[in-house]
C-alpha positions as CSV (number, residue, x, y, z in Angstrom):
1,X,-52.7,-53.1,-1.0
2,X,-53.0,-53.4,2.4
3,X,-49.4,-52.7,3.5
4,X,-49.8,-49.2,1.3
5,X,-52.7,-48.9,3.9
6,X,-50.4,-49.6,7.0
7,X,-47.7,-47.4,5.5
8,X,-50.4,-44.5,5.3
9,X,-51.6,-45.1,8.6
10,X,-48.1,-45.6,10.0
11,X,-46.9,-42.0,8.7
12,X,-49.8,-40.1,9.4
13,X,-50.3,-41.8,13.0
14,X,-47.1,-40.3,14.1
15,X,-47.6,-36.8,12.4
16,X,-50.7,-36.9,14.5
17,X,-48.4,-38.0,17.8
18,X,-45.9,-35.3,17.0
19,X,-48.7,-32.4,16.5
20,X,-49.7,-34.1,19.8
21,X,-46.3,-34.0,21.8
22,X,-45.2,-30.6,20.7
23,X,-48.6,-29.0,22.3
24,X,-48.0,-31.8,25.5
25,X,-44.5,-30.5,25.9
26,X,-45.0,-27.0,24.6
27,X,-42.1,-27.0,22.0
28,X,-43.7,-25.0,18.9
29,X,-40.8,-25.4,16.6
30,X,-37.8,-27.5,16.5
31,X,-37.2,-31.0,19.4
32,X,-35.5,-31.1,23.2
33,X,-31.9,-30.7,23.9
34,X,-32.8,-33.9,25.8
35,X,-31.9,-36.4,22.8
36,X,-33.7,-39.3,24.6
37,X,-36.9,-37.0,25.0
38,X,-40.1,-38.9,23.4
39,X,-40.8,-35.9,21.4
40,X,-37.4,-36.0,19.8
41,X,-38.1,-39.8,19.4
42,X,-41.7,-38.7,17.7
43,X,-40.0,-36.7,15.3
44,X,-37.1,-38.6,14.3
45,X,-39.8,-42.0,13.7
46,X,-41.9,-39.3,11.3
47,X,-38.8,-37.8,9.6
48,X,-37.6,-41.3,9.1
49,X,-41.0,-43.0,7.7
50,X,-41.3,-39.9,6.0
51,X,-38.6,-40.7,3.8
52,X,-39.2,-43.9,3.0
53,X,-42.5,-45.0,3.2
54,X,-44.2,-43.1,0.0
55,X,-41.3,-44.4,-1.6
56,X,-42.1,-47.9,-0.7
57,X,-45.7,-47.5,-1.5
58,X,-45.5,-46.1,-4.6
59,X,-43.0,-49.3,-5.0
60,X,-46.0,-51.3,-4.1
61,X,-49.1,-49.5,-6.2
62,X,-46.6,-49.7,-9.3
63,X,-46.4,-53.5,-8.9
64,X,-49.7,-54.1,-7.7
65,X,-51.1,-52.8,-10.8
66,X,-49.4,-56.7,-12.3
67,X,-50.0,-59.8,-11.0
68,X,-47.0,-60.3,-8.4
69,X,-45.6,-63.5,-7.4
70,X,-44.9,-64.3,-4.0
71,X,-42.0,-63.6,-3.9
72,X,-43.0,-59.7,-4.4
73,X,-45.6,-59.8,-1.5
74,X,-43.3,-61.4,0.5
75,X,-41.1,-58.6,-0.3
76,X,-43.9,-56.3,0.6
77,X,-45.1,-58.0,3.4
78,X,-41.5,-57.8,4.5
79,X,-40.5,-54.1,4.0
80,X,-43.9,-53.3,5.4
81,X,-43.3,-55.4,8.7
82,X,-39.8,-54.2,9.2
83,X,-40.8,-50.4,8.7
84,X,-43.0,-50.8,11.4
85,X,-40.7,-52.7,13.4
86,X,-38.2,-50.1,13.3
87,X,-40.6,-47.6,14.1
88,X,-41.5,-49.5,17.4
89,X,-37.7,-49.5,18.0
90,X,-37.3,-45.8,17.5
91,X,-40.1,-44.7,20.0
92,X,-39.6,-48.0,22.6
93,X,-36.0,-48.0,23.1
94,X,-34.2,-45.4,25.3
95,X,-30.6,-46.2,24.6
96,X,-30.6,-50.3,23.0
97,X,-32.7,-50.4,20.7
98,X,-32.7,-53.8,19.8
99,X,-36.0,-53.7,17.4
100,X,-34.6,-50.3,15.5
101,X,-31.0,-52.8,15.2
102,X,-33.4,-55.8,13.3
103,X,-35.6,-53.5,11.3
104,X,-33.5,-51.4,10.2
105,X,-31.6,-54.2,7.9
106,X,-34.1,-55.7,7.0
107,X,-35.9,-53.1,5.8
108,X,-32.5,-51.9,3.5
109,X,-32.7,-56.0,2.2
110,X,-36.1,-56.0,1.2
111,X,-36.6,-52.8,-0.1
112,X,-33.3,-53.6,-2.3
113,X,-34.3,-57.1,-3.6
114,X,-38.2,-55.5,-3.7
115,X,-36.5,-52.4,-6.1
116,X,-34.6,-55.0,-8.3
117,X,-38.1,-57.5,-8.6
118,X,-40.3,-54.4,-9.0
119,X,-38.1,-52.9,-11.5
120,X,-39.0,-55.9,-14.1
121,X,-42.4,-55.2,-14.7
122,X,-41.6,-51.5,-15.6
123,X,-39.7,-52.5,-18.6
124,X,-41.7,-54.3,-19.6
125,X,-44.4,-51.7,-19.8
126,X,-41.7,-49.6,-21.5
127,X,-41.3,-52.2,-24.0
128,X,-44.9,-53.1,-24.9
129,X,-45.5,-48.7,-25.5
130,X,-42.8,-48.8,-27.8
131,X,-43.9,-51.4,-29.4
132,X,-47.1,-50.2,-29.9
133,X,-46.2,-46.5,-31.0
134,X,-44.1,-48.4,-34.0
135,X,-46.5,-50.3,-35.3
């Protein structure tokens, strides 16, 4: 369950930076016009992990609760490194961003084949209540 830690840590770190960079640059509401601007930056990497990282956790508690196979940490371990990875892209990079470019796609691919792998174990709860509320 560490990478649900990191993917706590991750999102509420940059709600922190952004609470941060709006009193540093004095922007209450809203970003820069300055698309570039690290603020802007801040608060697209927030908006972004916001989106997928509970998603991703709650991915991860629901199959922790089994005994996964490696392949499912891997898959974890994966989608955990390459959110972060894009995250370093986003506030690195001024116009390349070479890391936002890897993680990006290979966060999609392992939180796909993670969702289809994740998915089994689900059903198989789903199967084993109805069993038991029959009999």
């Amino acid at each position: 369950m560490l990478c649900v830690g990191i993917l706590g840590i991750l999102l509420f770190g940059l709600g922190f930076a952004v609470s941060g960079a709006r009193g540093k640059f004095n922007v209450g509401i809203g970003v820069t016009p300055d698309s570039d601007h690290m603020l802007n930056r801040l608060v697209r990497a927030h908006g972004n992990t916001s989106e997928y990282a509970p998603f991703l956790a709650l991915m991860f508690l629901l199959h922790g609760i089994y005994q996964p196979s490696n392949l499912v940490v891997g898959l974890m371990v994966a989608a955990t490194a390459a959110r972060v990875i894009f995250v370093v892209g986003l506030l690195t990079s001024v116009s390349v961003r070479p890391f936002h470019l890897f993680g990006l796609p290979f966060e999609a691919h392992a939180e796909f084949f993670g969702r289809r792998a994740m998915s089994i174990p689900v059903k198989w709860v789903r199967h084993i209540e109805a069993w038991q509320q029959s009999g």
